[in-house]
Backbone bond lengths (Angstrom), bond angles and torsions (degrees), N, CA, C in turn:
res aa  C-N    CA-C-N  psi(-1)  N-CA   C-N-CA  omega(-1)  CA-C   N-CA-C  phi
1 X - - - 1.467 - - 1.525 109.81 -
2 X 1.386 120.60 131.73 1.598 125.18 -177.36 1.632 103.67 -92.31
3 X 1.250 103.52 160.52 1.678 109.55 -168.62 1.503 109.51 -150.55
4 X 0.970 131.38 121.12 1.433 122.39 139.52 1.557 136.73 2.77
5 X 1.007 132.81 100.03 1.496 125.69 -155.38 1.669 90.46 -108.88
6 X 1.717 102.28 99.33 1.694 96.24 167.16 1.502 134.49 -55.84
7 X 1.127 122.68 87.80 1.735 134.92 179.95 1.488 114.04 -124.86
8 X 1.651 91.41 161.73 1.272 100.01 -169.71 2.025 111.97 -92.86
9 X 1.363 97.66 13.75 1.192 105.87 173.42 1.325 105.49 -102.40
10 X 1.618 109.71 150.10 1.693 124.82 -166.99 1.260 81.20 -132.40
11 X 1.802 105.41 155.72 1.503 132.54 140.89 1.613 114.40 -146.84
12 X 1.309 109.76 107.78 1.430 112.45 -170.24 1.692 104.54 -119.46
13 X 1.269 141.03 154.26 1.132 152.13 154.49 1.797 94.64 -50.64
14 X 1.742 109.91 127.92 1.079 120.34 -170.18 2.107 101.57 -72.46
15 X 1.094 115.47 7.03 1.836 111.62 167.68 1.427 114.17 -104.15
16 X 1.150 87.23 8.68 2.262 90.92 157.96 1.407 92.35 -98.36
17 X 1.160 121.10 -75.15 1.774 127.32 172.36 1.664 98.03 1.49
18 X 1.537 121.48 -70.09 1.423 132.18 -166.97 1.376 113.86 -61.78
19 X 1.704 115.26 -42.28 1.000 99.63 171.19 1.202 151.20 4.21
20 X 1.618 134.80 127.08 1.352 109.84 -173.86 1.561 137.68 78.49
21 X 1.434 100.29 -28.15 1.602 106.97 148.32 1.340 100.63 153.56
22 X 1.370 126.42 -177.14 1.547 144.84 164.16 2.131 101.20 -37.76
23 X 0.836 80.07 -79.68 2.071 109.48 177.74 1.416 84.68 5.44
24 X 1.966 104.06 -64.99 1.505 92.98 -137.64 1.815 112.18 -66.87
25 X 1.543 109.51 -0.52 1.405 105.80 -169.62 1.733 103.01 -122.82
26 X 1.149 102.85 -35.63 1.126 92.75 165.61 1.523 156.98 -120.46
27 X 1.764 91.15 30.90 1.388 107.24 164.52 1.688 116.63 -91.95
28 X 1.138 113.00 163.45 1.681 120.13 -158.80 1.939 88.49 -82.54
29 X 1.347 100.12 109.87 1.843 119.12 168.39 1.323 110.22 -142.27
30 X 1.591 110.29 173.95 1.182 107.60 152.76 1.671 110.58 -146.21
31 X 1.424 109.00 -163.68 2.053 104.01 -169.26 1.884 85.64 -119.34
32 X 1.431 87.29 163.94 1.251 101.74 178.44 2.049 105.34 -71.83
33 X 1.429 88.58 -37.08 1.500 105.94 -171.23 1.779 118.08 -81.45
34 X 1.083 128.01 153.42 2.018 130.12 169.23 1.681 84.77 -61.72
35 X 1.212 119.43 135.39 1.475 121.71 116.48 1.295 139.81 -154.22
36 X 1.293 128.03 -177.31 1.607 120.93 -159.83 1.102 95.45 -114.13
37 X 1.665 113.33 158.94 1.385 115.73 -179.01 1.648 85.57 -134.63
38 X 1.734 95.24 125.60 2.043 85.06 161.80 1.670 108.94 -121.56
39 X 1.223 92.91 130.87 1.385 104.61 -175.85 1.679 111.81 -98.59
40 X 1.471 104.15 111.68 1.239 132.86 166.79 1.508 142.38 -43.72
41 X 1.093 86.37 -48.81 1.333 110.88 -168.95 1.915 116.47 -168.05
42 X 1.404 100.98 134.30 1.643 97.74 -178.75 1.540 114.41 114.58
43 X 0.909 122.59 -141.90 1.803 127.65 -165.84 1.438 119.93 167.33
44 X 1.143 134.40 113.99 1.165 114.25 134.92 2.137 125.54 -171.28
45 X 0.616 161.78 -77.10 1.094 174.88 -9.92 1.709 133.76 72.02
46 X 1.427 120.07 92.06 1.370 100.80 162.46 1.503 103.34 -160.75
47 X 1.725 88.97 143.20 1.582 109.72 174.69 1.124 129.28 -89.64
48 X 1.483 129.99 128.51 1.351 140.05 168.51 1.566 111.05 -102.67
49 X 1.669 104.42 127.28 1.863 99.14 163.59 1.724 102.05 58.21
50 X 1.032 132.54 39.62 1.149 128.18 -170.89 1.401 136.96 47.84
51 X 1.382 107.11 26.29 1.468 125.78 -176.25 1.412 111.91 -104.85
52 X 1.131 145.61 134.98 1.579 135.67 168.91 1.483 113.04 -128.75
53 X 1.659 106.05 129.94 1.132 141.32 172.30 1.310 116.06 -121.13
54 X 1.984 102.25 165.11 1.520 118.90 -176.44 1.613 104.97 -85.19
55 X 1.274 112.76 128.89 1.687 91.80 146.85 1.554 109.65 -108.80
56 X 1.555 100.05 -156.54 1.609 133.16 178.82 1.059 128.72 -147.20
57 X 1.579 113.26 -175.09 1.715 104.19 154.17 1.711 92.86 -72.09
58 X 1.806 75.70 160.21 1.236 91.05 167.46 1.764 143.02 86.09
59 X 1.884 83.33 -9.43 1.290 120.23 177.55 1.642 107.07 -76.03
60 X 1.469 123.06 139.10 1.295 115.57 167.24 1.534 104.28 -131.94
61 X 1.807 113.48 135.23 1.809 105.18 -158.24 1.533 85.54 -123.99
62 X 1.207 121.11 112.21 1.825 112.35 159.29 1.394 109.47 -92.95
63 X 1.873 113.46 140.97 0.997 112.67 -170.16 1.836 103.62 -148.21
64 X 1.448 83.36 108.23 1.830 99.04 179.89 1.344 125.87 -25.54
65 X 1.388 136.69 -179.69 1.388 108.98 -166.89 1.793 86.59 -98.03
66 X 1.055 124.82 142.02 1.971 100.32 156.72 1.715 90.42 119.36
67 X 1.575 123.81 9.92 1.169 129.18 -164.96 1.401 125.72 -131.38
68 X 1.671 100.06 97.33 1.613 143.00 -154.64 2.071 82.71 -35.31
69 X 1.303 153.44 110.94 0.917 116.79 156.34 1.581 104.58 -134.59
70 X 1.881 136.03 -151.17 1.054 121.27 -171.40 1.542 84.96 178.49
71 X 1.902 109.80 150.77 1.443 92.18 169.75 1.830 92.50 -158.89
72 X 0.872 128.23 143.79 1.679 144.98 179.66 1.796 90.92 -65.32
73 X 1.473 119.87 142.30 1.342 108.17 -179.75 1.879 83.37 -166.69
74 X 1.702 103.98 101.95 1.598 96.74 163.96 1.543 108.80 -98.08
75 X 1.199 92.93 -150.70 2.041 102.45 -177.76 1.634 105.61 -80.33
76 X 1.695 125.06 -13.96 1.270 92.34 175.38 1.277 114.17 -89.40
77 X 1.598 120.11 18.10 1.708 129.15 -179.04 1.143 114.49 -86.80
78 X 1.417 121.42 107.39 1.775 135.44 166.55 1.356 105.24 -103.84
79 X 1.245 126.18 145.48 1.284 141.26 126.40 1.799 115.32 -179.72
80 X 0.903 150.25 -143.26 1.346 148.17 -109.80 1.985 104.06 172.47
81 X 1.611 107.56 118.16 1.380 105.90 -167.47 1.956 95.13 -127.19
82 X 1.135 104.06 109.46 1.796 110.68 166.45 1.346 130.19 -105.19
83 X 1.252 98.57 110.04 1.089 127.59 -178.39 1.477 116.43 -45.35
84 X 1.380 154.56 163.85 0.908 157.85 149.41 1.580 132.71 -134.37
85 X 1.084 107.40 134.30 1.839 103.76 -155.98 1.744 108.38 -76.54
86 X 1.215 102.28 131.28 1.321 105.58 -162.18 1.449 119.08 -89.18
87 X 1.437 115.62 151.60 1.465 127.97 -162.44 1.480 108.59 92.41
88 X 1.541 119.23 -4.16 1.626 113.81 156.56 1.561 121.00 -86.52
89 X 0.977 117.32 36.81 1.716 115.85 -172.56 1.853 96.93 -82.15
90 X 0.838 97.17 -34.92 1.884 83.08 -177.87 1.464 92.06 -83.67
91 X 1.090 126.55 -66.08 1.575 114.08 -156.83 1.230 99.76 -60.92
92 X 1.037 146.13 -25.04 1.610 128.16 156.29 1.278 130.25 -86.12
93 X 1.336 134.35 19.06 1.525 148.85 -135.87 1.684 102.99 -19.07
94 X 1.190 102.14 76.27 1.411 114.48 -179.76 1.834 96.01 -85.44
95 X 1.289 130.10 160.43 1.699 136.45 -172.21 1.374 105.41 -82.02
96 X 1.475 78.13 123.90 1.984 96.05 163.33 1.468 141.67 -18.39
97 X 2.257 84.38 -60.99 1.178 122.93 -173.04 1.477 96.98 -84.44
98 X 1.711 111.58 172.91 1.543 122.65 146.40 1.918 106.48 -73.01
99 X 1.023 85.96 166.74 1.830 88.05 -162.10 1.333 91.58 -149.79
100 X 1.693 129.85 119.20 1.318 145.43 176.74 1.336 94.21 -115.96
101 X 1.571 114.01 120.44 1.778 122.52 161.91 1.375 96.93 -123.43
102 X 1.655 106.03 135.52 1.483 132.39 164.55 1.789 109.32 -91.23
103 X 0.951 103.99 64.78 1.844 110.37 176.15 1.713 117.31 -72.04
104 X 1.829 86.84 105.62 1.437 96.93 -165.21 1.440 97.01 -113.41
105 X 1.826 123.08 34.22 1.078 110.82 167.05 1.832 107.02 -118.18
106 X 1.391 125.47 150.67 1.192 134.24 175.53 1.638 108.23 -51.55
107 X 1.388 112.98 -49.35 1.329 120.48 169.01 1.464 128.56 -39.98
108 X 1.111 104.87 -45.51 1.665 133.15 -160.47 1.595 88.71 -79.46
109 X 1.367 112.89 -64.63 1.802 102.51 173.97 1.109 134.30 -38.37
110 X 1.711 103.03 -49.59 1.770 103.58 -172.73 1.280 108.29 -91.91
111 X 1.864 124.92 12.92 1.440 109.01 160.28 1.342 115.08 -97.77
112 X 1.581 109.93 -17.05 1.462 105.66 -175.36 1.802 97.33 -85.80
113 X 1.287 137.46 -3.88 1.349 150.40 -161.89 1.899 91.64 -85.79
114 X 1.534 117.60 -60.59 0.640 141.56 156.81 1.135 136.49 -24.89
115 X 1.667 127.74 -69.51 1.180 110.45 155.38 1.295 136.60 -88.25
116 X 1.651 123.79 12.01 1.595 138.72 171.03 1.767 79.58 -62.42
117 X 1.637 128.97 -67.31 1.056 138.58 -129.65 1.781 88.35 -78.28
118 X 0.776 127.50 -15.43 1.292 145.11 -157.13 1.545 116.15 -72.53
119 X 1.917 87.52 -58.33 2.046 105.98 166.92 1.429 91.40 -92.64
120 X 1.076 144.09 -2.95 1.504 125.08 -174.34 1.688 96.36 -70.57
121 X 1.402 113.80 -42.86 1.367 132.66 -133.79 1.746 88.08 -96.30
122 X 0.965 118.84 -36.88 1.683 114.55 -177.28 1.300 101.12 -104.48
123 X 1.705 129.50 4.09 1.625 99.13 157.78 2.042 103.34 -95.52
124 X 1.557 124.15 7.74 0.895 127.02 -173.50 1.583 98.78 -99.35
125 X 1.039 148.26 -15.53 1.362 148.52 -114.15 1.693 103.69 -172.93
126 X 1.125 95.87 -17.08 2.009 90.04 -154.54 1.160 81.99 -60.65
127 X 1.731 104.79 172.41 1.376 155.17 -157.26 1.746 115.40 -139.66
128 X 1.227 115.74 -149.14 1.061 134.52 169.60 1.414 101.84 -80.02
129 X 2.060 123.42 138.90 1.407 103.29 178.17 1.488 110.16 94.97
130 X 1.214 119.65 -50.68 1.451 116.47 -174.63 1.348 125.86 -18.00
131 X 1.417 125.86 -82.58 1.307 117.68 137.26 1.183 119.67 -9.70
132 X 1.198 155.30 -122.92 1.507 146.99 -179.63 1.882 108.07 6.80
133 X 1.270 81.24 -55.68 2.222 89.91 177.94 1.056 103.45 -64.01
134 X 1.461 139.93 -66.27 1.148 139.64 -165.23 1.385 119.19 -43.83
135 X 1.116 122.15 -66.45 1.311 137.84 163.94 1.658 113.22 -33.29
136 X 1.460 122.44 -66.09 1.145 139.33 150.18 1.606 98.94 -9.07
137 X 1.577 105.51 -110.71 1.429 104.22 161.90 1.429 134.90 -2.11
138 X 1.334 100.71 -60.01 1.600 93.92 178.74 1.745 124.13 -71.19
139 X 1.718 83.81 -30.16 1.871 99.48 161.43 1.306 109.55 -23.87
140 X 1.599 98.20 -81.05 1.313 92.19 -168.24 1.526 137.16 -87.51
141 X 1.570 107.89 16.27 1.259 109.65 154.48 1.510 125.51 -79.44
142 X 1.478 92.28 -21.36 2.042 82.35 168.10 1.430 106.97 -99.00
143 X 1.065 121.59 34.33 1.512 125.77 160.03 1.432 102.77 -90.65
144 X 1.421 101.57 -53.16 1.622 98.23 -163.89 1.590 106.18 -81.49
145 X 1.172 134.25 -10.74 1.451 128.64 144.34 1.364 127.27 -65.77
146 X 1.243 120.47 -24.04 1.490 117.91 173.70 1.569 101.10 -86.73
147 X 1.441 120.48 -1.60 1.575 116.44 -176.81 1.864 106.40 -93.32
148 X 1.392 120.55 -39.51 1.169 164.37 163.53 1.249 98.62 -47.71
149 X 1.675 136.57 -26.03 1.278 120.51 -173.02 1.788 109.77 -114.24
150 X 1.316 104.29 122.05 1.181 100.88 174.42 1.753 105.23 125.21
151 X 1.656 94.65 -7.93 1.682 111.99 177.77 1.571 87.40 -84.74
152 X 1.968 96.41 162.23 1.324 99.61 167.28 1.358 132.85 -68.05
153 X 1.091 131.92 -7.36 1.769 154.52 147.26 1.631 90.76 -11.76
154 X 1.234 98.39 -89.14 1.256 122.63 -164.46 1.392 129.36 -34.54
155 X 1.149 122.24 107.82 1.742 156.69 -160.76 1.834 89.06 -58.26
156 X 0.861 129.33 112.87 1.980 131.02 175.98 1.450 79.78 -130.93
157 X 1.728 117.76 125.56 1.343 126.54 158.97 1.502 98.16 -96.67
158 X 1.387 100.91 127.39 1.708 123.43 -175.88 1.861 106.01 -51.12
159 X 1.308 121.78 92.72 1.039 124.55 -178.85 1.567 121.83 -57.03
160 X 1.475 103.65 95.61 2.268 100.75 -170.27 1.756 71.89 -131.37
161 X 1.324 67.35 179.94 1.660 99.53 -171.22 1.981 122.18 -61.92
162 X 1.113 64.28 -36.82 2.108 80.56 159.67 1.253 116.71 -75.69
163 X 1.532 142.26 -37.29 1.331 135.85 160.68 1.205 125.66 -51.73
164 X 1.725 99.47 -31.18 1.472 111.99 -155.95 1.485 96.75 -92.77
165 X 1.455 138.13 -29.06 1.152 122.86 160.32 1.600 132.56 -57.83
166 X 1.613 94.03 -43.60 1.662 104.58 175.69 1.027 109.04 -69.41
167 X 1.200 130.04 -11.76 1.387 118.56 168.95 1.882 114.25 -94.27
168 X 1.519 124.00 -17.91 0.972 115.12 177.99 1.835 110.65 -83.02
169 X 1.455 110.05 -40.93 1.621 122.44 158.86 1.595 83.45 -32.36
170 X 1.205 119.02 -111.99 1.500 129.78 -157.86 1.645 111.71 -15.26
171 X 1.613 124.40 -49.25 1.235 118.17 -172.05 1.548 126.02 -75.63
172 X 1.451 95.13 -30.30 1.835 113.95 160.89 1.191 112.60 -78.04
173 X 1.589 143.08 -1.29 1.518 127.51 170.43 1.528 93.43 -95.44
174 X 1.314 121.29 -33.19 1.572 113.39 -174.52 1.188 103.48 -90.50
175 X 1.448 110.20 8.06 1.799 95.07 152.87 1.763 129.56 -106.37
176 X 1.271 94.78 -7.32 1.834 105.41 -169.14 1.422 91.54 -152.55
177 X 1.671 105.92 55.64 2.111 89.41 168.79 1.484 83.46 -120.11
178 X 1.615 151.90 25.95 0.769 112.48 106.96 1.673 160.99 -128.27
179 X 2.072 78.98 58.26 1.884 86.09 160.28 1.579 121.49 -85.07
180 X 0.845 106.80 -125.94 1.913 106.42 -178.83 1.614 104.21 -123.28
181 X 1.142 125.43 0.45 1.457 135.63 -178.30 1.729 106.61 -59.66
182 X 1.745 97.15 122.55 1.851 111.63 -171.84 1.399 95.19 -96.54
183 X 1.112 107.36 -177.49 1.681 120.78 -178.06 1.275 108.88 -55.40
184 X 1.366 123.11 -55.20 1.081 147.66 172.09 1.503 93.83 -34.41
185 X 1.347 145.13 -99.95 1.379 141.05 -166.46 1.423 109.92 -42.90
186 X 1.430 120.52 -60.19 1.734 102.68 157.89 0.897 135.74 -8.37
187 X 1.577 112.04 -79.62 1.697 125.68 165.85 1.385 117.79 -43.91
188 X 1.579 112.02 -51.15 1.691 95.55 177.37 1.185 129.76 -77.10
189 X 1.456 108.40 -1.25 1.842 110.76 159.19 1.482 106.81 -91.14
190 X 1.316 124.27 0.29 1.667 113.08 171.43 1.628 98.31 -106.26
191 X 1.262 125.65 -16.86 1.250 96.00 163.29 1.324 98.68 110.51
192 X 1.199 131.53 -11.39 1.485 148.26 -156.44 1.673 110.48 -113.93
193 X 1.425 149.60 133.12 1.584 122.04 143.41 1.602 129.39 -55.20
194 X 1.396 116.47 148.54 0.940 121.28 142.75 1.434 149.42 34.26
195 X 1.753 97.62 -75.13 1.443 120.66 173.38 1.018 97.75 -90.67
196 X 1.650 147.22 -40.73 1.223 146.99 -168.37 1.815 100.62 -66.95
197 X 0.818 118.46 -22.68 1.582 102.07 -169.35 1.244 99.77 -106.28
198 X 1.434 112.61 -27.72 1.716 100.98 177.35 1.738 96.81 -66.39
199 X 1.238 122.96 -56.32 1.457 123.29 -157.99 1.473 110.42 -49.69
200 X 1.723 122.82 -32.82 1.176 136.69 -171.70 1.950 94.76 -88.80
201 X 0.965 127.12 -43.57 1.628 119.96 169.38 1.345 113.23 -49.78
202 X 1.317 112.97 -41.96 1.656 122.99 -174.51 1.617 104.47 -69.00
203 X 1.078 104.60 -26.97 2.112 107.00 169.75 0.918 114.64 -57.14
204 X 1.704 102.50 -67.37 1.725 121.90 -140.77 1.945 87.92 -83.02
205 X 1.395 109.79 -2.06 1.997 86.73 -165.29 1.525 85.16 -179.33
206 X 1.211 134.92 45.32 1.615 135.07 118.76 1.706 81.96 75.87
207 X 1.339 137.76 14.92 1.642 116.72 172.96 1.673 98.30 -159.26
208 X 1.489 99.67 153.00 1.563 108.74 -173.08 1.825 112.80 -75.25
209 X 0.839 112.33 174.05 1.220 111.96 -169.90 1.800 121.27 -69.80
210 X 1.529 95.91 -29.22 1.549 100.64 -175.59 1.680 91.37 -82.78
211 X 1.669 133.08 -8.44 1.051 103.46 166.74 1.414 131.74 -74.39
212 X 1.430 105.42 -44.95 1.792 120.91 168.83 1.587 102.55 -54.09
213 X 1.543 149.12 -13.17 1.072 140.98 148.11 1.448 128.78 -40.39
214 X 1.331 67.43 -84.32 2.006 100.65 161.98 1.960 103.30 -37.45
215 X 0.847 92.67 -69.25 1.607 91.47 172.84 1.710 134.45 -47.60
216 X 1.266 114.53 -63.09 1.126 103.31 142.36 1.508 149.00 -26.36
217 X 1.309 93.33 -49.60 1.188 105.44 -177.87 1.591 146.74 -90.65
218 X 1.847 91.26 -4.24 1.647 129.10 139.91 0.910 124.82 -63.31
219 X 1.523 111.23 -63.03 1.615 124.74 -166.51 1.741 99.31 -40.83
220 X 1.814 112.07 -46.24 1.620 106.67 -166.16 1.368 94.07 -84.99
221 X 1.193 142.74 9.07 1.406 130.70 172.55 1.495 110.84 -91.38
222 X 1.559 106.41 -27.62 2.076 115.20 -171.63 1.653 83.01 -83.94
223 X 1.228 129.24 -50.06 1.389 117.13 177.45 1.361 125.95 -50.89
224 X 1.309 111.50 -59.10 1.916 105.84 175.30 1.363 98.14 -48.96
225 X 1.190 128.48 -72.23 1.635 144.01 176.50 1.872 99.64 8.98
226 X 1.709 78.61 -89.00 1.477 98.67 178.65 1.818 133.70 -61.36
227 X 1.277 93.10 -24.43 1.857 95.53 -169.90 1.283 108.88 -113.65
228 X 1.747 111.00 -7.12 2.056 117.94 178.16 1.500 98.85 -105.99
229 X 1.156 90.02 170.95 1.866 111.30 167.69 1.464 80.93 -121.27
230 X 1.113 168.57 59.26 1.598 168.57 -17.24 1.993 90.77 104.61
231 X 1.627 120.91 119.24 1.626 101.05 -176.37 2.107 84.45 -92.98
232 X 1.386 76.15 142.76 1.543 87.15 157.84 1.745 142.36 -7.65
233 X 1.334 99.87 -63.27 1.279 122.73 137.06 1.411 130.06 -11.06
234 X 1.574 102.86 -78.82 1.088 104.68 -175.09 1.699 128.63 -76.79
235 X 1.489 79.40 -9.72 1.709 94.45 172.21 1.082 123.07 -42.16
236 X 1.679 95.61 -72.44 1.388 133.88 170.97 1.181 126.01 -7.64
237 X 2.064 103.63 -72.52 1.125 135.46 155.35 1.605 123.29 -46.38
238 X 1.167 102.39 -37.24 1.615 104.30 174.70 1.743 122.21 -67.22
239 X 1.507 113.94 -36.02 1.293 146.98 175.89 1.834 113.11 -76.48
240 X 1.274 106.38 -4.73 1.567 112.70 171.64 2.034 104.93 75.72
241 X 1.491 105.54 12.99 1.812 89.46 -167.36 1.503 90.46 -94.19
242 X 1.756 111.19 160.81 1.405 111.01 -154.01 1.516 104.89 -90.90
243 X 1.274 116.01 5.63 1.603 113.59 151.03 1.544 113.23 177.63
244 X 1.068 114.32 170.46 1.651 128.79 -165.72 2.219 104.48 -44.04
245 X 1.108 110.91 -55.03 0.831 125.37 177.04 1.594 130.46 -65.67
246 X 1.105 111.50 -12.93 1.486 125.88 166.99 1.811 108.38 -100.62
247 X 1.343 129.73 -42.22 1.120 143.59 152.96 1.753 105.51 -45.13
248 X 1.586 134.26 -19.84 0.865 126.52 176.83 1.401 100.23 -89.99
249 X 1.075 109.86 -60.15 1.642 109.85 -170.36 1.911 103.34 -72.36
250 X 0.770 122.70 4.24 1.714 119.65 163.98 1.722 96.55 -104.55
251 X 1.130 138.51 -5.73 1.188 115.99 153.66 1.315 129.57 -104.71
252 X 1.244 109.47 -25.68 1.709 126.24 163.67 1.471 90.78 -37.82
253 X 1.467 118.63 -65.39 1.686 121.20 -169.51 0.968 128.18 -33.81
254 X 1.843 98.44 -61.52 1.734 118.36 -179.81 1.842 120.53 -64.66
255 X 1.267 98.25 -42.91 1.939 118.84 169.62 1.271 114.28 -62.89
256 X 1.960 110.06 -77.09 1.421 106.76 -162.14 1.499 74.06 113.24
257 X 1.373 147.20 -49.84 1.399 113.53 -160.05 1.923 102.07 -115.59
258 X 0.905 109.51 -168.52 1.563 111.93 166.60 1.292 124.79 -88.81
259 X 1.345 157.59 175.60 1.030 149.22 146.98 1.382 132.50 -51.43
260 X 1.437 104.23 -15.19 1.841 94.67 -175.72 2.210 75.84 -108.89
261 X 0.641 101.72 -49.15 1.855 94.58 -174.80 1.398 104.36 -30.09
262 X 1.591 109.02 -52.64 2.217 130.33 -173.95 1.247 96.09 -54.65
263 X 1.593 110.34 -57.00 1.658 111.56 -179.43 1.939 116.64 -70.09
264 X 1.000 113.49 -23.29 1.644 109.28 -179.90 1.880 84.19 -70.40
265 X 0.945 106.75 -54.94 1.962 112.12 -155.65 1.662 110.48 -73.25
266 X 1.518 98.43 10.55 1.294 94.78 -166.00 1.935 133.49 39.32
C-alpha cells in the first residue's frame, strides 16, 4: 500500500501556487523556506530583491528562503515549484543568491524534469528511509544548480548602483514591513531621499517604492486573512497600522474589499 510521506518538502504544479487569486504570485512576499520554480511553459515577468526580469518556458528561478520576490503568472503559465525544508541550506549547499537559468538545452530539461519527478515520486510513494531519500534527492538537485551556475544560461543582473539600492530597499522592507515604517524612514536609513528611491524602484521593477511597500504589506494581510483565525484586530496590530480601522480602510484601498469580506471570499 503507497502513502503519503509526511515532510517538510513540497512539489506542486505552480497553478495551486495561484490559487485563490493573482495576490498569491504576484504580490511582493517571500517564504520562510528556498524554493525553485521551473517554468514550463508561458512567459512573463518576475521580480527578485527588487530587480525585474523576463522569463519563459524553460526558465528555472531559485529563490533563498527570506527573498522579497513577485512574478505575473496567467493561464498560459505551467510549470512545477519545490519546496525545500528550511534550515537545510548548508547541509545541502543550496545558493545564497536567487539564481535565474534560461535552459536552452533539451538535455538540461529532462534532467531537471527528472529529478523534480524524482522527490515528487518518493514524497508520494516513500517507504522506510524516506527522509534519508528526500534529502538525497534534493542533494542532487543542488548539485546540478551549483553546476548550472556560472554557464551562459545564467540570469547575472548587472550590479550598478540602482540594483544595489533596489535590492537593499527590498531587504529592509522584508525586514520591518511589519512595523509602521513609510518610505520616508527607508530612505533615511539608505541614506538616499524619498524621490530618489522611489525613482530608482521605478527602474529596477516598473513600480515606486510606496508601491512594493504597500505590497508587501497586503500580501501578509491576504495571508493571515486566509490561512489564520487571527481577529482583525490583531492583524492590524501585527502589521504596525495605528488601529483596526485605518488598517481597514488601507486595505479596502489596496483590495476593493474589506478584510472580513477578503476573508468570507477567501
Amino acid at each position: 500500500m503507497t502513502r503519503t510521506f509526511a515532510s517538510p518538502f513540497r512539489v506542486m504544479p505552480l497553478a495551486r501556487l495561484a490559487k485563490g487569486g493573482r495576490w498569491r504570485t504576484e504580490a511582493m512576499r517571500s517564504y520562510g523556506a528556498p524554493v525553485l520554480l521551473w517554468f514550463t511553459r508561458g512567459q512573463g515577468r518576475i521580480t527578485l530583491n527588487g530587480k525585474t526580469a523576463g522569463y519563459t518556458a524553460h526558465n528555472c528561478v531559485f529563490i533563498p528562503a527570506g527573498t522579497m520576490h513577485g512574478f505575473e503568472m496567467n493561464n498560459a503559465v505551467a510549470g512545477m515549484i519545490v519546496v525545500f525544508p528550511p534550515g537545510l541550506e548548508q547541509e545541502l549547499s543550496l545558493p545564497e543568491e536567487p539564481v535565474h537559468l534560461r535552459l536552452t538545452d533539451a538535455e538540461q530539461h529532462i534532467e531537471l524534469n527528472r529529478l523534480i519527478d524524482a522527490i515528487q515520486t518518493e514524497l508520494e510513494h516513500g517507504a522506510a528511509a524516506s527522509e534519508r531519500a528526500l534529502i538525497s534527492h534534493a542533494g542532487l538537485l543542488s548539485v546540478w544548480l551549483e553546476r548550472q551556475i556560472g554557464e551562459d544560461e545564467v540570469e547575472t543582473p548587472r550590479e550598478d548602483a540602482t540594483t544595489r539600492l533596489a535590492a537593499a530597499f527590498a531587504a529592509l522592507v522584508e525586514q520591518d514591513f511589519h512595523s509602521a515604517k513609510t518610505v520616508r524612514d527607508y530612505a533615511k536609513a539608505l541614506g538616499v531621499t524619498p524621490t530618489h528611491l522611489s525613482r530608482v524602484c521605478n527602474k529596477a521593477c516598473g513600480r515606486p517604492a510606496s508601491a512594493i511597500l504597500a505590497d508587501r504589506v497586503h500580501y501578509e494581510a491576504r495571508r493571515l486573512l486566509t490561512e489564520t483565525h487571527l481577529p482583525v484586530k490583531d492583524i492590524a496590530t501585527a502589521l504596525g497600522f495605528a488601529s483596526p480601522a485605518y488598517f481597514t480602510r488601507a486595505f479596502a484601498q489596496h483590495t476593493g474589499r474589506s478584510p472580513s469580506q477578503f476573508r468570507r471570499r477567501g
